[in-house]
C-alpha positions as a LaTeX table, in Angstrom:
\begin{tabular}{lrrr}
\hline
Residue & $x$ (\AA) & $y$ (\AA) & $z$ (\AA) \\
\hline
Unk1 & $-61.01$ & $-75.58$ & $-96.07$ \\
Unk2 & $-61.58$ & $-71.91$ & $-95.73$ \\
Unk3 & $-60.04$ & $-69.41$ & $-93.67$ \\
Unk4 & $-61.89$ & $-69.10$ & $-90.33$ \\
Unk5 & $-61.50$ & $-65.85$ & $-88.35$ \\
Unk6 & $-62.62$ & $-64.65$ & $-85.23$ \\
Unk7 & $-63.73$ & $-61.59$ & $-83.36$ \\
Unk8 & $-63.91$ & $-60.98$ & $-79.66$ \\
Unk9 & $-65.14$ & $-57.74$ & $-78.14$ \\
Unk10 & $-64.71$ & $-57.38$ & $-74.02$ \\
Unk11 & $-65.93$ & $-54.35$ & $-72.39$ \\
Unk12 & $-65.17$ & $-54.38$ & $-68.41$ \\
Unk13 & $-66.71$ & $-51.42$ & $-65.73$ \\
Unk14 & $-65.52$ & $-51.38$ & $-62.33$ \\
Unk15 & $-66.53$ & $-48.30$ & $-59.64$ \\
Unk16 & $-64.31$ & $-49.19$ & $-56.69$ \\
Unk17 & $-63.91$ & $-47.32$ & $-53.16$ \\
Unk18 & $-60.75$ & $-49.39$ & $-51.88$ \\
Unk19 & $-58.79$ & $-51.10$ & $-54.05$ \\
Unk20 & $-58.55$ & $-53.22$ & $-57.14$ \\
Unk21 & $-55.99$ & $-55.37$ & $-59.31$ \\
Unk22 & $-57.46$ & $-56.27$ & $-62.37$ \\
Unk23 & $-54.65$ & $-58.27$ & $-64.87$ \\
Unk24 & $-55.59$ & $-59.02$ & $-68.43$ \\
Unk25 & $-53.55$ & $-62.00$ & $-70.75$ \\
Unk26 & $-54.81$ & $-62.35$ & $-74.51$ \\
Unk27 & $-52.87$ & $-65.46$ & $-76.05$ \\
Unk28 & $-55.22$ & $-66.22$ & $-79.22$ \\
Unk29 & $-54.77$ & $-67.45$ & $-82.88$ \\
Unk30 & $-53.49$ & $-65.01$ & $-84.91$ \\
Unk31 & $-56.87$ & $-64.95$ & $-87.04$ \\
Unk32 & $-58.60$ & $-63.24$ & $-84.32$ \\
Unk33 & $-59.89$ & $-59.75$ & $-84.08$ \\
Unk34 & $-59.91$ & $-58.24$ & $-80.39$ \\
Unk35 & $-62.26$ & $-55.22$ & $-79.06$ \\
Unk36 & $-61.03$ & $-54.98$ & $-75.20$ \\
Unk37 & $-62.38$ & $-52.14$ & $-72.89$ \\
Unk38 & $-61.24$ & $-51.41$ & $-69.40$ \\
Unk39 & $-63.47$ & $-48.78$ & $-67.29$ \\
Unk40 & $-62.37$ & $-47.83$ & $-64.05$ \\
Unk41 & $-63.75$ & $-44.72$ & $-61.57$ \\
Unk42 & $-62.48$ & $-44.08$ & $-58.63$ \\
Unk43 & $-63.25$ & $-42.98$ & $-55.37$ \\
Unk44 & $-61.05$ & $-41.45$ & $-52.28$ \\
Unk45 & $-58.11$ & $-42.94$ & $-51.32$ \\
Unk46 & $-58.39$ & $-45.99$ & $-53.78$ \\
Unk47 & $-55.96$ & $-47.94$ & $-55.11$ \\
Unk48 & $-55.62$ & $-49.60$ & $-58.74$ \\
Unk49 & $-53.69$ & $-51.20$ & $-60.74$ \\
Unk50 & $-54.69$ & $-52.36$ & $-64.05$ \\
Unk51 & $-52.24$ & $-54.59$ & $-66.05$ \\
Unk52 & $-52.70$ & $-56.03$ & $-69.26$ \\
Unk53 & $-50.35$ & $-58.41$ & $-71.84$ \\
Unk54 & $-50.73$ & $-59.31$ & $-75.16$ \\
Unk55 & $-48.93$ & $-62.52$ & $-76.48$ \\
Unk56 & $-50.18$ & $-63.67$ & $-79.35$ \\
Unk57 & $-53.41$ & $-62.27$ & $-81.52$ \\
Unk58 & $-54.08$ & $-61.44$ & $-85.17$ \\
Unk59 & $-55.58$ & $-57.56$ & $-84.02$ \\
Unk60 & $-56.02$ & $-56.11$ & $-81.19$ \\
Unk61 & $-57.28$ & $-52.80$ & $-79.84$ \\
Unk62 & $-56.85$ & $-52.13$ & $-76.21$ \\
Unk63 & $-58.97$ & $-49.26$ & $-74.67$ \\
Unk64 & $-58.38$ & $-47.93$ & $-71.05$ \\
Unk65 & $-60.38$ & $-45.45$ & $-69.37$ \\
Unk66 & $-59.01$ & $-44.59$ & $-65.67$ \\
Unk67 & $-61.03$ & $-41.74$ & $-63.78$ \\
Unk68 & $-59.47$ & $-40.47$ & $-60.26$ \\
Unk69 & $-62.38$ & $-39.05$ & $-59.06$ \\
Unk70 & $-61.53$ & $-38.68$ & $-55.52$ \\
Unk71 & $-58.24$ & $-37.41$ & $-53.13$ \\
Unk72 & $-55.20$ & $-39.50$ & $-52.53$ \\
Unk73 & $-56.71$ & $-41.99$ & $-55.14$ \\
Unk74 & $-53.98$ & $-43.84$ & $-57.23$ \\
Unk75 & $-53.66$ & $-45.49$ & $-59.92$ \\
Unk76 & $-51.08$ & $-47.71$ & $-61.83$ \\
Unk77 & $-51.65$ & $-48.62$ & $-65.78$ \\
Unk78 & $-49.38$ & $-50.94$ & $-67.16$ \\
Unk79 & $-49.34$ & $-53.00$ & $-70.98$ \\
Unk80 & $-47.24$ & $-54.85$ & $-72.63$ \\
Unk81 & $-47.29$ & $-57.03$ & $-75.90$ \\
Unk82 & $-45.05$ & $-59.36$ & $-78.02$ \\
Unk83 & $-45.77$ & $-59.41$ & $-81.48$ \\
Unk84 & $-44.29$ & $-61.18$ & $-84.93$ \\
Unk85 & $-45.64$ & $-62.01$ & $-88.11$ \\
Unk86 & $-48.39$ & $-59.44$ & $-89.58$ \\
Unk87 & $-49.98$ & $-59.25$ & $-85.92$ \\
Unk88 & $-50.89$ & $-55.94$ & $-84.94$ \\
Unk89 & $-51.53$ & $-53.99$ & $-81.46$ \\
Unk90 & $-53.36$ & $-50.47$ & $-80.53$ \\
Unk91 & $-53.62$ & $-49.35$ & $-76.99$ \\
Unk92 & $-55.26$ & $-46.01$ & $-75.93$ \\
Unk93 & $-55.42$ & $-45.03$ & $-72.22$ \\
Unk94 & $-57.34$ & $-41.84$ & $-70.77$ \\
Unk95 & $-56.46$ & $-41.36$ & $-67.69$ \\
Unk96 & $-58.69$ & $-38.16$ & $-65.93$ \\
Unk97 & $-57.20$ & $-36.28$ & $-63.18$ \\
Unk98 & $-60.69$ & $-34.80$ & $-61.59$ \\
Unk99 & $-59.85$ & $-34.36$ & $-58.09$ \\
Unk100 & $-56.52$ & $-33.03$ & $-56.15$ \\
Unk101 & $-53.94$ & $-35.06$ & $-54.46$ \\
Unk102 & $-53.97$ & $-38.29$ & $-56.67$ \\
Unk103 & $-50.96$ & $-40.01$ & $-58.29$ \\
Unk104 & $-50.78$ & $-42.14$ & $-61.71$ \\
Unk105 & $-48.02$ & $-44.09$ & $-63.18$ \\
Unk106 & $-48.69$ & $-45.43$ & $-67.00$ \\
Unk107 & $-45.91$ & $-47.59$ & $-68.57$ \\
Unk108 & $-46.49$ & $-49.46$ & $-71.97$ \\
Unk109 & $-44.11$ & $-52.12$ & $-73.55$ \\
Unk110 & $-44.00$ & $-53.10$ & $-76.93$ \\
Unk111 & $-41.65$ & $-55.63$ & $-78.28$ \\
Unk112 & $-42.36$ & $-55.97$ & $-82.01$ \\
Unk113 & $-40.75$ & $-58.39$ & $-84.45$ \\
Unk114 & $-40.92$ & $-59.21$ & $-88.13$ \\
Unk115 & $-43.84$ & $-57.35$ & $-90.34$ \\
Unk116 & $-45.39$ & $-56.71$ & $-87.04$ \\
Unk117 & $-47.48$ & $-52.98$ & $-86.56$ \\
Unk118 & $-47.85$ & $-51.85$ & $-83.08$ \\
Unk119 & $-49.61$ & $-47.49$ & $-82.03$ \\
Unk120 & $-49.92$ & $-46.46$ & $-78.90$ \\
Unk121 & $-51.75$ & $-43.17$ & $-77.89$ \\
Unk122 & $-52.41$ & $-41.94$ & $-74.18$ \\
Unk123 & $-53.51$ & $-38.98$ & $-73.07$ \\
Unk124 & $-53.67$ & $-37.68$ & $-69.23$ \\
Unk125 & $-56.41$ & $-35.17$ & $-68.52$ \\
Unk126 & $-55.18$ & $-32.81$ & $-64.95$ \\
Unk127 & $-59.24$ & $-31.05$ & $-64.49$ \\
Unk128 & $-58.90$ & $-27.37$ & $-63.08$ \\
Unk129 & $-58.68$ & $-27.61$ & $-59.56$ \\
Unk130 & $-56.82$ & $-31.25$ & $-59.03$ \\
Unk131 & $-53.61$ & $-29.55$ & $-57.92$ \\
Unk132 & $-50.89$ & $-31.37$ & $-56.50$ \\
Unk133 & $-51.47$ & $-34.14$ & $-59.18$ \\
Unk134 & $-48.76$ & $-36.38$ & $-59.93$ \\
Unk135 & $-49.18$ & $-38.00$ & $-63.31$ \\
Unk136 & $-46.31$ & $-39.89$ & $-64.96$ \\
Unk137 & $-47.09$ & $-41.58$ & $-68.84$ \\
Unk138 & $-44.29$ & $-43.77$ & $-70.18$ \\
Unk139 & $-43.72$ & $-46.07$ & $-73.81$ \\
Unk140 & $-41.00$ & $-47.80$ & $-74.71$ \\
Unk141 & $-40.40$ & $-49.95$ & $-77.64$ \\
Unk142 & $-38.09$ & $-52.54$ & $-79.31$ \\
Unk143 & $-38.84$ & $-53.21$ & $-82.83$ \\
Unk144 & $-36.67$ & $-56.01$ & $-83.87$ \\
Unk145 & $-36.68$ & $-55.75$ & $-87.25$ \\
Unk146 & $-36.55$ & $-53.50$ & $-90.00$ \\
Unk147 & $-39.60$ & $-53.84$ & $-90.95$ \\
Unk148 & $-41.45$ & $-53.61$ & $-87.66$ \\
Unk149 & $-43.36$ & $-50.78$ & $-87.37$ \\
Unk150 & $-44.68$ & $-48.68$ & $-83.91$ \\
Unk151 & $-46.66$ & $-45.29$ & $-83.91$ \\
Unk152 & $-46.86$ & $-44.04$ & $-80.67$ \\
Unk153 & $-48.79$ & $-40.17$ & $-79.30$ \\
Unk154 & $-48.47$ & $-39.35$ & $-75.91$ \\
Unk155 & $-50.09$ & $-36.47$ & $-74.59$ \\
Unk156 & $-50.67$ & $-34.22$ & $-71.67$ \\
Unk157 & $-53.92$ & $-31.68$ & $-71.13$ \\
Unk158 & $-53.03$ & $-29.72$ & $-68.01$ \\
Unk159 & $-55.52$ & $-26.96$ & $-66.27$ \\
Unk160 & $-53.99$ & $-26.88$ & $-63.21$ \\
Unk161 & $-51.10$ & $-25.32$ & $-61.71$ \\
Unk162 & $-49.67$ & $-26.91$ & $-59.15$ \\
Unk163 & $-48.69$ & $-30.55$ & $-61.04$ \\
Unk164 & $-46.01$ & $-32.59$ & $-61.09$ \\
Unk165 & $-46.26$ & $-34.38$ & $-64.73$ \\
Unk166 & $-44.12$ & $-35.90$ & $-67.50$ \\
Unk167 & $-44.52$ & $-38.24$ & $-70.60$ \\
Unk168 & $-41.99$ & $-39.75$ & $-72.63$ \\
Unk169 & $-41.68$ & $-42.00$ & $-75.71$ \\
Unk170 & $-38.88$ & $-44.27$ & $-77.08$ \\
Unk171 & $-38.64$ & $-46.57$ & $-80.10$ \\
Unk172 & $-35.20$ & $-48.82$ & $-80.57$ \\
Unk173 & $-33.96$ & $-51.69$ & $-81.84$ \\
Unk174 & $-31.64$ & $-54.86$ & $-79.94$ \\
Unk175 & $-28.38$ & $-53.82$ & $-78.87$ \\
Unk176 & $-26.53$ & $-55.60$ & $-81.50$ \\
Unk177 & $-23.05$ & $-55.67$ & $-79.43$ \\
Unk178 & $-25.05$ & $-57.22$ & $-76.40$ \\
Unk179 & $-26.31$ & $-59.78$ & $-79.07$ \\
Unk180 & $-22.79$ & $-60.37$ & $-79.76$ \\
Unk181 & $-21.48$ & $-60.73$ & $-76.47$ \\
Unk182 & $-24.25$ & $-63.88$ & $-76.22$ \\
Unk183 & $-23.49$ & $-65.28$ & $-78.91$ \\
Unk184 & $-19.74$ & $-65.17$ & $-77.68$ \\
Unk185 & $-20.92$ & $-67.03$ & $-74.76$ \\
Unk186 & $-22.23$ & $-69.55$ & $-76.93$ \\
Unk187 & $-25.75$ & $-68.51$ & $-76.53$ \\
Unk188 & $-27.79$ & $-68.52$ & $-79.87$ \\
Unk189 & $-28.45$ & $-65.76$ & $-82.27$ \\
Unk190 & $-32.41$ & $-66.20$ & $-81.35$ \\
Unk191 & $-32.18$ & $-67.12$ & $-77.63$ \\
Unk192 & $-30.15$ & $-64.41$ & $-77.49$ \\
Unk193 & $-32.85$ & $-61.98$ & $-78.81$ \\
Unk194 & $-35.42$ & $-63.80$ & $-76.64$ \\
Unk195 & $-33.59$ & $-63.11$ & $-74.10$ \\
Unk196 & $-33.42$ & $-59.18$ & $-74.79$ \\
Unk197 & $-36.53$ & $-59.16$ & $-75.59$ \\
Unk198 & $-37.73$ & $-60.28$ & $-72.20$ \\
Unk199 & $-35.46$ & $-58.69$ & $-70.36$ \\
Unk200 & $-37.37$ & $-55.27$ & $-71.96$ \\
Unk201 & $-40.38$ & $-56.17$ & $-70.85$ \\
Unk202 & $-39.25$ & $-57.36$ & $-67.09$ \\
Unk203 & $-40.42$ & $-54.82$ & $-65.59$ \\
Unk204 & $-43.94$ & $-55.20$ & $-66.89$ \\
Unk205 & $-43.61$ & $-58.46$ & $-65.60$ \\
Unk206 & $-42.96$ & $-58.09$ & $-62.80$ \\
Unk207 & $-45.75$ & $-55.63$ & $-61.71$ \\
Unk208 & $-48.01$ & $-59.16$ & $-63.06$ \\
Unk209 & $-46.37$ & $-60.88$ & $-60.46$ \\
Unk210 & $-46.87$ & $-58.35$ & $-58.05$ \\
Unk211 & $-50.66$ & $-58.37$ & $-58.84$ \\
Unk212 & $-50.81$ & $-61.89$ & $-57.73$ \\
Unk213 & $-49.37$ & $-61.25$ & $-54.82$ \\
Unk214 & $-51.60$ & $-58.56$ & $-54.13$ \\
Unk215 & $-54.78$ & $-60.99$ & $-55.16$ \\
Unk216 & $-53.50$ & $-63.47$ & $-52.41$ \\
Unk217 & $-53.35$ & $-61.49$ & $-50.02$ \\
Unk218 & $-56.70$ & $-60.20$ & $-50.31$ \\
Unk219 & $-57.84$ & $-63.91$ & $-50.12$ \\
Unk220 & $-56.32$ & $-64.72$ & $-47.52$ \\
Unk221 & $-57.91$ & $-61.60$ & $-45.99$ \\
\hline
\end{tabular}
């Protein structure tokens, strides 16, 4: 039988004026291609928070677009993925800063094992004008193997003055006396890196979790 392979392209707009939670979970075969797109504008005072988790997929390309377009408007970006084999991942966020007084907070999570290829590049546009802007850009990731690769570019475009705005980027690999403590404690050599590697990503998690929640309460609303 041949080889079948797949490809998936999502493209998602919203244009919101109070708030939004909007949680994406790709667990495919790893023969498929992914195209996902996230668009989000918004308005005064709106909140958003945008999380998305990749599990299991041949290749995927993750596009966010986030535009603060109004005052006090905030917005949380969050990915994560868990990768092994020859899968690979490639997030870009853009998150636009157009109008004063708004807050984001980007964190992405990578967790990358075996041949496995993961980039990230974000950027965070402050407009002139948006002062008081509070834009924070994090990525962190765990390659567990030698051979795992990550590429990551984040980057800040300020033209205002009065900002409060940082980005950072880490790459590592498991904590190799931790993984011997476990194994100490009878825990195995990969349950033991399971276990790290989830415990990485926990915080990513939890925000998931906290999405529900959020979704809930809206329904019951």
């Amino acid at each position: 039988m041949q080889d079948v392979f797949f490809f998936f392209k999502q493209t998602t707009a919203y244009e919101m004026l109070r708030s939004l939670v909007c949680s994406e979970m790709c667990i495919r075969d790893s023969s498929t291609t992914r195209f996902s797109s996230v668009h989000v504008k918004q308005e005064a005072g709106s909140n958003v928070l945008v999380n998305g988790i990749t599990l299991n997929n041949g290749l995927t390309r993750n596009n966010y677009y986030v535009e603060l377009n109004g005052e006090q408007a905030e917005a949380t970006l969050c990915g994560m993925s868990i990768l092994d084999k020859e899968q690979q991942v490639d997030s870009y966020s853009h998150i636009t800063h157009a109008a004063p007084y708004c807050t984001s907070n980007e964190l992405f999570k990578n967790v990358l094992d075996d041949q496995a290829v993961g980039a990230f590049s974000g950027r965070i546009l402050v407009k002139e004008g948006a002062q008081k802007t509070a834009a924070y850009q994090t990525n962190r990731n765990l390659c567990a193997t030698r051979e795992a690769r990550m590429y990551s570019k984040p980057q800040l475009e300020i033209y205002a003055d009065d900002v409060k705005c940082s980005h950072g980027m880490t790459t590592g690999q498991l904590d190799e006396n931790a993984l011997f403590y476990m194994q100490s404690r009878g825990i195995p050599r990969d349950e033991a890196r399971m276990l790290l590697s989830v415990a990485f990503t926990s915080d990513v998690i939890c925000l998931l979790y906290t999405s529900d929640a959020a979704d809930a309460e809206d329904s019951v609303d």
